[in-house]
N, C-alpha and C positions, 0 to 999 in steps of 0.2 A: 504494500500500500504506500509508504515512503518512498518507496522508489518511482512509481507512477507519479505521484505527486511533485515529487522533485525534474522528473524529465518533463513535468508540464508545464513548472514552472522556468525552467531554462528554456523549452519553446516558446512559451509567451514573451522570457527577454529576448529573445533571437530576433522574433518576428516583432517587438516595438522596436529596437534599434534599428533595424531594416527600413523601419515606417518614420522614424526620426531623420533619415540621410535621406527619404524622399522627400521629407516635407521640406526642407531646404535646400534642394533641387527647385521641387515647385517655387517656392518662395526667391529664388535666384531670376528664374524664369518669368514669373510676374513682372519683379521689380525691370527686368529687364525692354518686358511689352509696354512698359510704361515708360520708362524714358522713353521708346523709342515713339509713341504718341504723342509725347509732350515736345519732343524734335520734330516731326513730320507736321502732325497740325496742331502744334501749342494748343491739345485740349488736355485734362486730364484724364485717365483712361482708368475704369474701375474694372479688375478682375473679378470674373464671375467662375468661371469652371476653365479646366484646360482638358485636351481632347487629344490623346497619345493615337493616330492613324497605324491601323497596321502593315505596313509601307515597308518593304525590303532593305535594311541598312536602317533604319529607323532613324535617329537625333533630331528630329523636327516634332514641334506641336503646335497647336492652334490653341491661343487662349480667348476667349471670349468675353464679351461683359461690354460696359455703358460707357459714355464718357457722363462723368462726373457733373457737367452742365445742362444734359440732357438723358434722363435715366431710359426713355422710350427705344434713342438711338444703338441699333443695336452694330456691335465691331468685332472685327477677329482678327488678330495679329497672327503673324509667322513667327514663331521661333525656331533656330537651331540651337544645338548644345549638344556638347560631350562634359556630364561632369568631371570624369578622369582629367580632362585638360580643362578645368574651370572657364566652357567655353558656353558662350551666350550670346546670340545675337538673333537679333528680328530684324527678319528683312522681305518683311511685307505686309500689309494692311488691308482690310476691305471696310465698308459701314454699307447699315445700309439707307 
């Protein structure tokens, strides 16, 4: 019984640390859709969800969400990334 117990709880930390390195991923990757909003058309741009394509080679995602002046307008930026190279960039935009 100890022992089920203890291998459950090492899964559960396995699997929150795991969930800790994504969330600041995500959170790299936001910050990122935003600058590149607030450069493109000086609005501010509010993350609502990100959307991982399942796309051969993968490092791209579409973040979505509002600009912060207009919650109706609805936006989706590009991002690329590799976290191993702390790499971030959006490099494209749509609204509609």
């Amino acid at each position: 019984m100890i022992k089920k117990l203890l291998i459950a709880v090492l899964a559960i930390g396995i699997l929150s640390a795991c969930g800790g390195e994504d969330k600041v991923v995500e959170e790299k990757i936001k910050k990122e859709a935003m600058e590149f909003t607030e450069e493109v058309v000086d609005e501010t741009f509010v993350p609502e969800r990100i959307e991982y394509p399942d796309a051969p080679g993968g490092g791209f995602c579409f973040v979505y969400g509002h600009y912060k002046s207009d919650p109706k307008k609805k936006v989706s930026v590009t991002v690329s990334f590799d976290p191993d190279r702390e790499y971030y960039h959006a490099n494209g935009m749509s609204d509609e």
